[in-house]
C-alpha positions in Angstrom: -17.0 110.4 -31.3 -18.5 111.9 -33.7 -19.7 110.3 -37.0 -17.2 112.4 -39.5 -14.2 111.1 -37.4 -15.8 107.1 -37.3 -15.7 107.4 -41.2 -12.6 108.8 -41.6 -11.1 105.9 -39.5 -13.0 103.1 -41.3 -11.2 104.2 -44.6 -8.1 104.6 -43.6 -8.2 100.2 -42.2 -9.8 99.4 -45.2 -6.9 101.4 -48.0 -4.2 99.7 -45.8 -5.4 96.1 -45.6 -5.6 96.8 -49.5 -2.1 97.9 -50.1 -1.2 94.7 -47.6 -3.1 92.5 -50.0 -1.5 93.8 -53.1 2.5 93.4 -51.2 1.0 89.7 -51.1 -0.2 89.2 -54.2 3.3 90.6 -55.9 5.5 88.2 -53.5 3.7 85.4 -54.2 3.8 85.8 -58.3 7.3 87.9 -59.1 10.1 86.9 -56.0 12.9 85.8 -58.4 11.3 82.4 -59.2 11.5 83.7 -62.7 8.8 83.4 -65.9 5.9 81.5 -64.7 6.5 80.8 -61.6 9.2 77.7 -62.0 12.7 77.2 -60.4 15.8 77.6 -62.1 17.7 74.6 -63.4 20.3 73.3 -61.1 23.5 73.4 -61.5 25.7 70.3 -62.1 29.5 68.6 -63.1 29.4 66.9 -65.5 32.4 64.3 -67.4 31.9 63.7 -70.9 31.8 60.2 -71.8 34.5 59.0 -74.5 35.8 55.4 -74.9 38.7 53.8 -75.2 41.1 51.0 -74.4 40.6 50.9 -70.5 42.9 48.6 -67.6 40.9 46.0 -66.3 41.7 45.8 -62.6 40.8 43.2 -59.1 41.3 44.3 -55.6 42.3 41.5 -53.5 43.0 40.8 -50.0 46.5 39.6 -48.8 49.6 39.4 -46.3 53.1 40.2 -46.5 55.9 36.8 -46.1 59.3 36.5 -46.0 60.8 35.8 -49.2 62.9 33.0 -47.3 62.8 31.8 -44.2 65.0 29.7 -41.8 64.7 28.3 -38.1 68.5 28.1 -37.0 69.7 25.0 -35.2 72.9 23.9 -34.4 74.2 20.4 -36.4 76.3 19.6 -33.6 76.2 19.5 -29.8 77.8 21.2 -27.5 77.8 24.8 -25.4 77.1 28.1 -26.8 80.6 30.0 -26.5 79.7 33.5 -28.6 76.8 34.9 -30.4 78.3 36.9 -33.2 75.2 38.7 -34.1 73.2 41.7 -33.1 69.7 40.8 -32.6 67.4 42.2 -35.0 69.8 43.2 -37.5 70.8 42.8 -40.9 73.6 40.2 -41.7 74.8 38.9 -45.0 75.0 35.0 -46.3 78.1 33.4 -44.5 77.9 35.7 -41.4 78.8 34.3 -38.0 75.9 33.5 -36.0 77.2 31.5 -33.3 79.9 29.8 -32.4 80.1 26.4 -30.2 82.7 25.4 -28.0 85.1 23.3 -30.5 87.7 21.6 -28.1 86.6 18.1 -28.0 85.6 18.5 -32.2 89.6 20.1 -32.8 91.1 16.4 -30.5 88.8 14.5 -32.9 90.3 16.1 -35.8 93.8 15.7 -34.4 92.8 11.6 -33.6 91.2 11.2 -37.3 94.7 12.5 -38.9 96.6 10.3 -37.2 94.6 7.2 -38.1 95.0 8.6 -41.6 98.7 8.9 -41.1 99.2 5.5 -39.7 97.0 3.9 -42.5 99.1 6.0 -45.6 102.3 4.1 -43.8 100.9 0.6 -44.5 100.6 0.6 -48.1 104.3 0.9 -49.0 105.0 -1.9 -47.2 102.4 -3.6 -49.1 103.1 -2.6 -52.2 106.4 -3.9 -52.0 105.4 -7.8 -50.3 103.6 -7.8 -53.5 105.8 -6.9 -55.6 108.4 -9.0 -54.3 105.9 -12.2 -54.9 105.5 -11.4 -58.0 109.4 -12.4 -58.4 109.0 -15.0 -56.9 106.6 -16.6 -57.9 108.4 -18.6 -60.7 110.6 -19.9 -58.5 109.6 -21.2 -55.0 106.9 -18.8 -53.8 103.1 -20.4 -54.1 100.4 -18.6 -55.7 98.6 -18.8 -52.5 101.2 -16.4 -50.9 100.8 -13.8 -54.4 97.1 -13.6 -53.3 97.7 -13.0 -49.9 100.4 -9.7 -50.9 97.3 -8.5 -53.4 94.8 -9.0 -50.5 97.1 -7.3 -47.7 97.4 -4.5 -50.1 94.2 -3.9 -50.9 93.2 -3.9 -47.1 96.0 -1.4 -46.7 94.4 1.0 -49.1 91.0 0.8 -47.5 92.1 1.7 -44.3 93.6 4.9 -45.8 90.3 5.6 -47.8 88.8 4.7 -44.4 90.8 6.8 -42.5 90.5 9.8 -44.6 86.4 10.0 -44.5 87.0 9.3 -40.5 89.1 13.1 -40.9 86.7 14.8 -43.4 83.8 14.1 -41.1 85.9 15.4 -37.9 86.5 18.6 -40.0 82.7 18.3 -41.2 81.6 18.6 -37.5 84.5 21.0 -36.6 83.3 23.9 -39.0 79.9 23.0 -38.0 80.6 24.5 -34.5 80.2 28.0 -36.5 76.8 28.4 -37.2 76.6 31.0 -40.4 73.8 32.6 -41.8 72.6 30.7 -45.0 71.3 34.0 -46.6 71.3 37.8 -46.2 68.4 38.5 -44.1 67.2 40.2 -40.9 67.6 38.4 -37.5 65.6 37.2 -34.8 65.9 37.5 -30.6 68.1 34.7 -29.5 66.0 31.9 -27.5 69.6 30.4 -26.5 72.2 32.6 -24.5 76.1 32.3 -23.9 76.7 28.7 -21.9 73.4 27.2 -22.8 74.0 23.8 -24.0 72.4 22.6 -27.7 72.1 19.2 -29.2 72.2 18.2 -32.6 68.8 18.8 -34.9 67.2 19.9 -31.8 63.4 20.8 -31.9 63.6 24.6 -30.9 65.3 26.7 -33.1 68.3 28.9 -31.9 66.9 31.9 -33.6 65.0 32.7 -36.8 66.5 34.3 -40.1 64.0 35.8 -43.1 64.7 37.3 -46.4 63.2 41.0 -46.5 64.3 42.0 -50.0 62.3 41.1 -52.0 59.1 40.0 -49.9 56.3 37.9 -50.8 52.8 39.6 -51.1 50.3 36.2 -50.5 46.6 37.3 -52.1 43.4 35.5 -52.1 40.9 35.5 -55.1 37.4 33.7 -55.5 37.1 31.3 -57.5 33.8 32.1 -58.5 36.0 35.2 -60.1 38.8 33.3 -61.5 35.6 31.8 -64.2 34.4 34.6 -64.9 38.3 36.4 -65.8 38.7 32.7 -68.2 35.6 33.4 -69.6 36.0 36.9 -70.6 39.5 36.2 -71.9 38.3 33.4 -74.1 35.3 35.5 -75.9 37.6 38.3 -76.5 36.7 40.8 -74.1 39.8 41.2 -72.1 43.5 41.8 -73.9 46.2 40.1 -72.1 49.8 41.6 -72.2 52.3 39.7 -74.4 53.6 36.9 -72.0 50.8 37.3 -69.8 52.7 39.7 -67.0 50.2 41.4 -64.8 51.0 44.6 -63.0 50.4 44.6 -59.3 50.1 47.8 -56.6 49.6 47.7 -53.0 48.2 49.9 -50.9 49.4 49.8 -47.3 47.5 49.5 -44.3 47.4 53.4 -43.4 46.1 53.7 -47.3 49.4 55.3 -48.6 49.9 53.4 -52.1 53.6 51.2 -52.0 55.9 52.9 -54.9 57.1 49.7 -56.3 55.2 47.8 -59.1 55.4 43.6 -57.7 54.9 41.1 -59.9 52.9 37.9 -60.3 55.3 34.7 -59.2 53.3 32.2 -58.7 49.4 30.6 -58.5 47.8 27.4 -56.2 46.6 25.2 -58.6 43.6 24.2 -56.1 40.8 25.8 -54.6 40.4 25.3 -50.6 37.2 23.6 -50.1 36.4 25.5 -46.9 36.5 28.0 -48.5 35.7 28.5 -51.8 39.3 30.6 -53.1 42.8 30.3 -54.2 46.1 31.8 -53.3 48.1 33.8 -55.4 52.0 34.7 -54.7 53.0 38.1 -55.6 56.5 39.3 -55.4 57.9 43.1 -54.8 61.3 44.5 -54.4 61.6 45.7 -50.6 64.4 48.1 -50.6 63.7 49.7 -47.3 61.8 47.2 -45.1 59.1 49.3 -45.4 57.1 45.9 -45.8 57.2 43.5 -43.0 56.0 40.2 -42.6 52.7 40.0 -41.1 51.5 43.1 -42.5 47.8 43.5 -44.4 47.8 44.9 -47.5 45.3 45.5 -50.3 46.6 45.0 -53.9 45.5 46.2 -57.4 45.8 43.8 -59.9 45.3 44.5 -63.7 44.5 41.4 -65.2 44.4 43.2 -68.9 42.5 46.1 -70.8 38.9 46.2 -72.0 37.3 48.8 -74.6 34.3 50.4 -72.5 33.8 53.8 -70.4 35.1 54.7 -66.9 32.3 55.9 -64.3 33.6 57.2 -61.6 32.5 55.3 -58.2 31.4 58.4 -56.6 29.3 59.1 -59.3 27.3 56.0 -59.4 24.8 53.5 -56.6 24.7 50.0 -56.8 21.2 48.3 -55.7 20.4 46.0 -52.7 20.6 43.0 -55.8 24.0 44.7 -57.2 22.8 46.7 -60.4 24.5 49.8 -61.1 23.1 52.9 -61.6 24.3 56.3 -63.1 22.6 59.6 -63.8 23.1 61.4 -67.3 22.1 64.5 -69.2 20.0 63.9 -71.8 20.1 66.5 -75.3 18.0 68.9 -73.6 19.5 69.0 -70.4 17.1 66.8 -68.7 18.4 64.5 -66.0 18.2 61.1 -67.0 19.2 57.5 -64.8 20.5 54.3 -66.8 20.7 50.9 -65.2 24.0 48.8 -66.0 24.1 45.2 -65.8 27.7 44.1 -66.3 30.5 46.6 -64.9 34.4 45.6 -64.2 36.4 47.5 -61.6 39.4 49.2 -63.0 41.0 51.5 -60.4 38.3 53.5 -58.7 36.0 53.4 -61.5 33.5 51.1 -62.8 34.4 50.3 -66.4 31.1 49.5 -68.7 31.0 48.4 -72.2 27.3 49.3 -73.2 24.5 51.5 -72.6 27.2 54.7 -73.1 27.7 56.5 -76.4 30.9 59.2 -76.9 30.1 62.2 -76.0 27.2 61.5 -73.0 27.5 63.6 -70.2 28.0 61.6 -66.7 26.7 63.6 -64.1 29.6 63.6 -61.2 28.1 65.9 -58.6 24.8 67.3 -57.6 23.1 64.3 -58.7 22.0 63.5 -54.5 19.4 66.0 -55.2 17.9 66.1 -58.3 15.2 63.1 -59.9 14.5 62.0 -63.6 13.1 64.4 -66.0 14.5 67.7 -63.8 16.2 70.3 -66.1 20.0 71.3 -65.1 22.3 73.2 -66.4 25.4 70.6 -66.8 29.2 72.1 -66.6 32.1 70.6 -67.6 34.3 69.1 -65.1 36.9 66.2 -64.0 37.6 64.2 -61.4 41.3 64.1 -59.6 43.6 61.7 -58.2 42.3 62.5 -55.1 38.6 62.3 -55.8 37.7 65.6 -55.9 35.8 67.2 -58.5 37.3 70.2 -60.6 35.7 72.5 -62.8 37.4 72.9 -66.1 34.5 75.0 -68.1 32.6 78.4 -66.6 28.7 77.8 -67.1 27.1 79.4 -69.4 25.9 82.4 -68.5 21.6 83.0 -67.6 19.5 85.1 -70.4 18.5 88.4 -69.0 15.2 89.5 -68.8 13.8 91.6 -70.4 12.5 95.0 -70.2 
């Protein structure tokens, strides 16, 4: 080659590894990192802190219980001649369960009347020896013979009273042979059929009736928390409703939350020692059945209202040794975390009563990613019933550079 061509070529390498070091040099200090090389603040939601007046609520464990319950026997022996009932139905108090053969229960009957009739015959005849002694006695009969009339009568008028409570108890056991429902309630399967025969107060039950409507709701609470609810109380913190009445919701066991407010009936006045709680007896109207017994449920109980801010749950961690942590914007839009030491439940929030002012901005989403000190840009937003977070304020917009 000659030596015009070899330094034509040289050139040319060396202008484009220039022009490739320059396309460098311009990606690495423009490419939209903006002024000086930094990031742009990140983007977050953002609830503004206000407080208020805020329900105070405990989530406790507990199962569904008849409202009443009853194991039918039969009071009388006998065989099984009808069952009157469908199995697993609805029947109403006095409703004919079952019915037990009454043939030998009707001849005692019969027998006891009679005995009743024969004894009512006596004491006319009694009456009237006495009376007649008492004529006589002035003038030949002996006083001895006056007591004997008084005693004959009085015999003759307890085999009458006799008598009678021999025929109420034969109708007692007659009516007995229909076995009725003692409440309205929902039925069990039969354990007995048609021709079995029953005794009296037998051990097993001919069937089992329970109460639906209402239906008991039985919760369990620490005891450990039951202090610490006093205590609060006591010093203030917590407002109780006038007359004390809680509110009480249940969310089933798919999660779907039971329409009908319950409330409190009644509480154990002991703690188990196996276990360190105590039961609690809730009561809710159960119009459809949709409760049955059995069934696990969660309930909400608000024990009274507390002045303090909500924090979402979604928007704040809790520690390996429980404290709770949030993340806020400070005044110059610099991400900030505060530690909590005391927070109440209410709903699906924390409720706190320090370490918040009105008007501090919670962050409530994007905060997974970001550390102290990291600028953001904070928008507006709330949080639904369903969790999710909404948007209620466009961000403000970015300056534009200029020329």
């Amino acid at each position: 080659m000659r030596p015009s061509l070899k330094l034509a070529s040289a050139i040319l390498v060396c202008t484009a590894a220039l022009a490739g070091c320059s396309d460098q040099g311009t990606a690495q200090s423009g490419g939209g990192a903006g002024p000086g090389g930094e990031r742009p603040p990140a983007t977050v939601s953002v609830v503004v802190m206000k407080k208020a007046p805020q329900a105070l609520t405990s989530t406790l464990p507990g199962r569904a219980a008849a409202f009443q319950t009853a194991e039918i026997r039969p009071r009388v022996s006998g065989i099984i001649k009808e069952i009157a009932f469908k199995e697993g139905s609805e029947v109403n108090e006095g409703d004919l369960l079952y019915k037990i053969e009454d043939d030998t229960y009707r001849a005692a009957q019969a027998q006891a009347q009679a005995s009743l009739q024969k004894a009512e015959a006596g004491v006319p005849t009694a009456r009237s020896n006495l009376a007649r002694q008492e004529r006589l006695v002035g003038s030949g009969a002996t006083q001895v013979e006056l007591e004997n009339a008084r005693v004959t009568l009085l015999q003759a008028e307890a085999d009458v009273a006799q008598a009678r409570a021999a025929l109420r108890s034969a109708e007692i056991e007659l009516a007995l042979t229909e076995i009725r429902a003692p409440f309205e309630g929902v039925t069990t399967a039969s354990r007995y059929s048609i021709g079995n025969v029953v005794t009296a107060n037998q051990a097993d039950s001919l069937m089992t009736l329970r109460r639906l409507d209402p239906i008991y709701i039985e919760l369990t609470e620490s005891s450990v928390n039951l202090l610490r609810l006093r205590e609060a109380i006591n010093s203030g913190r917590i407002n109780r409703s006038e007359g004390g009445a809680t509110d009480i919701r249940l969310t089933l066991e798919d999660g779907h939350e039971y329409p009908v407010v319950g409330k409190l009936d009644m509480s154990e006045m002991a703690v188990s020692q196996t276990t360190g709680t105590f039961s609690i007896r809730a009561v809710f109207d159960n119009p459809d059945g949709l409760i049955l017994p059995g069934m696990y449920v969660r309930a909400t109980v608000t024990v009274g209202t507390e002045e303090g801010f909500l924090i979402p749950q979604r928007a704040a961690t809790r520690s390996a040794n429980g404290e709770l942590s949030a993340k806020f914007v400070t005044a110059d839009n610099k991400v900030e975390t505060r530690v909590f030491d005391q927070a109440q439940v209410s709903g699906n929030n924390w409720l706190v009563a320090s370490g918040i002012q009105d008007g501090d901005k919670l962050i409530v989403d994007g905060f997974q990613w970001i550390g102290d000190g990291a600028p953001v840009q904070p928008v507006e937003a709330k949080i639904n019933e369903n969790g999710i977070v909404e948007v209620t304020a466009a961000p403000a917009a970015a300056p534009t550079a200029q020329p």
